[in-house]
C-alpha positions, 0 to 999 in steps of 0.5 A: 468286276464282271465276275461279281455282276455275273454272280450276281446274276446267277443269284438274282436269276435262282432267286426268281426260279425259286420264288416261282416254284414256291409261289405255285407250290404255295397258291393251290394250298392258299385255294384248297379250304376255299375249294373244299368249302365250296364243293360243301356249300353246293352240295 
């Protein structure tokens, strides 16, 4: 049984990792037309 919780655990802990890296790889691309409109707006 230990095996099984420690895989799952290694899953769980990889899951989070990657859910990280994709939430700050996603977030500046959801914020860049925004940026872009506002350097426009100001100018």
């Amino acid at each position: 049984m230990p095996q099984g919780e420690d895989a799952f655990a290694g899953l769980n802990k990889n899951g989070l990792i990657l859910f990280i890296v994709l939430l700050l790889l996603c977030l500046p691309l959801c914020w860049l037309p925004w940026v872009i409109d506002s350097t426009k707006a100001a100018k």
